[in-house]
Residue, then its C-alpha position, 0 to 999 in steps of 0.5 A: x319936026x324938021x329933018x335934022x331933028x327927026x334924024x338925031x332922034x332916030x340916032x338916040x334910039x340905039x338898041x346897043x346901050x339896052x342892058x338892063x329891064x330899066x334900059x329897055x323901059x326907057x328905049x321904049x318910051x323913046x321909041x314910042x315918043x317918036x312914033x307918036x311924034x313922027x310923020x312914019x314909024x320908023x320902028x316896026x309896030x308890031x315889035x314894039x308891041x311884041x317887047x311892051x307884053x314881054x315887059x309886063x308879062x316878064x314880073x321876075x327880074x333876072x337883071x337881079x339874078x347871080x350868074x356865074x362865068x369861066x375864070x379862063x374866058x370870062x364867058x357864060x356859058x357854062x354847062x354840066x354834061x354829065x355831071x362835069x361842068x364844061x365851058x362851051x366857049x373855050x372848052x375847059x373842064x371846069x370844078x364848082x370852086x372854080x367858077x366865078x360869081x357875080x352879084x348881077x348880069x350887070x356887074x358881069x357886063x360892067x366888069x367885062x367892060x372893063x376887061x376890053 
Protein backbone atom coordinates (compact mmCIF):
# COMPACT_ATOMS: atom_id res chain seq x y z
CA UNK A 1 0.00 0.00 0.00
CA UNK A 2 1.85 3.00 -1.05
CA UNK A 3 1.32 6.34 0.65
CA UNK A 4 -1.36 7.97 -0.82
CA UNK A 5 -3.33 5.25 -0.72
CA UNK A 6 -2.93 4.55 3.20
CA UNK A 7 -3.52 8.43 3.69
CA UNK A 8 -7.13 8.30 1.66
CA UNK A 9 -8.04 5.20 3.55
CA UNK A 10 -7.33 7.00 6.86
CA UNK A 11 -9.41 9.96 5.65
CA UNK A 12 -12.69 7.58 5.02
CA UNK A 13 -12.39 6.46 8.38
CA UNK A 14 -14.11 9.60 9.58
CA UNK A 15 -16.10 9.13 13.16
CA UNK A 16 -18.46 12.20 12.32
CA UNK A 17 -20.85 10.05 9.45
CA UNK A 18 -21.47 7.24 12.90
CA UNK A 19 -24.90 7.79 13.67
CA UNK A 20 -26.60 4.65 13.80
CA UNK A 21 -25.51 0.62 15.34
CA UNK A 22 -25.15 0.12 11.62
CA UNK A 23 -22.84 3.05 10.87
CA UNK A 24 -20.64 2.13 13.83
CA UNK A 25 -20.59 -1.88 12.42
CA UNK A 26 -19.24 -0.51 9.15
CA UNK A 27 -16.51 1.93 10.56
CA UNK A 28 -15.43 -0.72 12.42
CA UNK A 29 -15.02 -3.12 9.82
CA UNK A 30 -13.17 -0.29 7.90
CA UNK A 31 -10.93 0.46 10.96
CA UNK A 32 -10.19 -3.26 11.24
CA UNK A 33 -9.50 -3.78 7.53
CA UNK A 34 -7.00 -1.08 7.67
CA UNK A 35 -5.15 -2.11 10.83
CA UNK A 36 -4.76 -5.65 9.43
CA UNK A 37 -3.52 -4.14 6.09
CA UNK A 38 -1.46 -1.41 7.40
CA UNK A 39 2.49 -1.36 8.39
CA UNK A 40 1.16 0.53 12.09
CA UNK A 41 -2.37 1.02 13.77
CA UNK A 42 -3.37 4.18 13.30
CA UNK A 43 -6.39 3.80 15.61
CA UNK A 44 -5.83 2.71 19.20
CA UNK A 45 -6.38 -1.14 19.52
CA UNK A 46 -7.44 -1.01 22.81
CA UNK A 47 -10.54 1.25 21.60
CA UNK A 48 -11.46 -0.48 19.13
CA UNK A 49 -11.62 -3.22 21.15
CA UNK A 50 -13.34 -1.41 23.72
CA UNK A 51 -16.38 -0.45 21.01
CA UNK A 52 -16.58 -4.27 19.07
CA UNK A 53 -17.65 -5.64 23.27
CA UNK A 54 -20.31 -2.53 23.42
CA UNK A 55 -21.65 -3.66 20.01
CA UNK A 56 -22.09 -7.30 21.21
CA UNK A 57 -22.63 -6.71 24.67
CA UNK A 58 -25.38 -3.48 23.47
CA UNK A 59 -28.57 -6.74 22.17
CA UNK A 60 -31.38 -3.44 22.46
CA UNK A 61 -31.23 -1.38 19.61
CA UNK A 62 -32.06 2.09 20.71
CA UNK A 63 -31.61 3.67 17.20
CA UNK A 64 -35.27 2.26 17.33
CA UNK A 65 -36.31 3.99 19.99
CA UNK A 66 -39.09 7.24 19.83
CA UNK A 67 -37.54 10.22 21.39
CA UNK A 68 -38.96 13.39 22.24
CA UNK A 69 -37.41 17.20 21.77
CA UNK A 70 -38.31 20.84 22.56
CA UNK A 71 -40.49 22.46 20.11
CA UNK A 72 -38.73 26.04 20.73
CA UNK A 73 -34.73 24.63 20.23
CA UNK A 74 -35.20 21.30 19.05
CA UNK A 75 -33.01 19.97 21.62
CA UNK A 76 -33.24 16.63 23.60
CA UNK A 77 -32.73 17.42 26.71
CA UNK A 78 -35.63 17.43 28.31
CA UNK A 79 -36.23 16.79 31.98
CA UNK A 80 -39.02 16.26 34.60
CA UNK A 81 -37.81 18.40 37.89
CA UNK A 82 -40.70 18.11 40.08
CA UNK A 83 -42.97 16.98 38.01
CA UNK A 84 -42.57 19.98 35.67
CA UNK A 85 -41.11 19.09 32.42
CA UNK A 86 -38.16 21.45 31.74
CA UNK A 87 -35.66 22.19 28.79
CA UNK A 88 -32.04 22.35 30.09
CA UNK A 89 -30.88 23.64 26.76
CA UNK A 90 -33.31 26.95 26.54
CA UNK A 91 -34.84 26.78 29.83
CA UNK A 92 -38.55 26.69 28.69
CA UNK A 93 -41.20 25.20 30.91
CA UNK A 94 -42.70 22.68 29.15
CA UNK A 95 -46.28 20.52 29.18
CA UNK A 96 -46.50 16.80 27.59
CA UNK A 97 -48.67 18.08 24.63
CA UNK A 98 -45.99 20.26 23.81
CA UNK A 99 -43.28 18.16 23.04
CA UNK A 100 -42.31 16.78 19.91
CA UNK A 101 -42.02 13.07 19.06
CA UNK A 102 -40.12 11.42 16.62
CA UNK A 103 -40.28 7.75 15.34
CA UNK A 104 -36.15 7.42 15.78
CA UNK A 105 -33.15 9.19 16.95
CA UNK A 106 -32.32 9.04 13.22
CA UNK A 107 -35.36 11.01 11.99
CA UNK A 108 -34.54 13.40 14.68
CA UNK A 109 -30.97 13.86 13.10
CA UNK A 110 -32.08 13.72 9.82
CA UNK A 111 -34.88 16.49 10.56
CA UNK A 112 -32.64 18.60 12.39
CA UNK A 113 -30.21 18.15 9.51
CA UNK A 114 -32.57 19.89 7.72
CA UNK A 115 -33.35 22.56 9.96
CA UNK A 116 -29.31 23.85 9.52
Amino acid sequence: MNKENYEEEENELDTSNVRSKEDLQTFLKKVDSQQKNGPFNLRDSGIVKELHKKLEDNAVNYDDEPVTSCPHCKSLYVKEVDGALECFNCGNALEEKDLVVHKSIISYLDEKDKDN
